[in-house]
C-alpha angles and dihedrals in degrees: 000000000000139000112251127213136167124213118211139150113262094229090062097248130140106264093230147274119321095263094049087047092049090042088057101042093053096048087061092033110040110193089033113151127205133193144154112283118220125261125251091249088046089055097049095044084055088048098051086040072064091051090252106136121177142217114263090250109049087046096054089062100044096044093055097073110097116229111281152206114254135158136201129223123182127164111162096268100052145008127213128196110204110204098192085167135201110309140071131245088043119249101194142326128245119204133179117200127199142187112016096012093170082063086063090059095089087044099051088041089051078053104052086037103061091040106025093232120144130225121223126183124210 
């Protein structure tokens, strides 16, 4: 289990377009890797590849996401998970850090600091 967090602006504006996001989020993180994140419908058709089959449903509601821009961070204290979602210009960001999460605390400063965006948790 991991400690979620979400990053926004605390006027309520997007953050920015995907590049600026990224810019920002590797200057704080070095190392850090992004990539496109599956769809809904590409994860279920992986899991019933698997012979995991859902309920309508349940299916209904995971195959609607659209695929998505993440990006992994990992040093050998902690780990972070960036959600940069679907849409462009960027709303928020939704990260999930794991490990020694109180080790992620320069990096998310470094973060805030150099943006002015806030974290909430939930």
């Amino acid at each position: 289990m991991g400690l979620d967090t979400t990053i926004k602006r605390r006027d309520g504006l997007p953050l920015g377009n995907a590049d600026t996001v990224k810019s920002a989020i590797a200057a704080a993180f070095p190392g850090v890797k992004f990539g496109v994140l599956p769809s809904g419908a590409e994860k279920i058709r992986v899991m019933a590849e698997r012979g995991i089959e859902f309920p309508e449903v349940i299916r209904a509601h995971l195959e609607t996401p659209p695929a998505g821009l993440g990006g992994d961070f990992q040093n050998d204290q902690f780990s972070a998970e960036f959600f940069l979602g679907s849409k462009d210009p960027i709303e928020h960001v939704d990260a999930v850090l794991r490990g020694q999460t109180v080790a992620s605390e320069p990096f998310l400063e470094k973060l805030m600091t150099m943006t002015g965006w806030q974290m909430t948790h939930p």
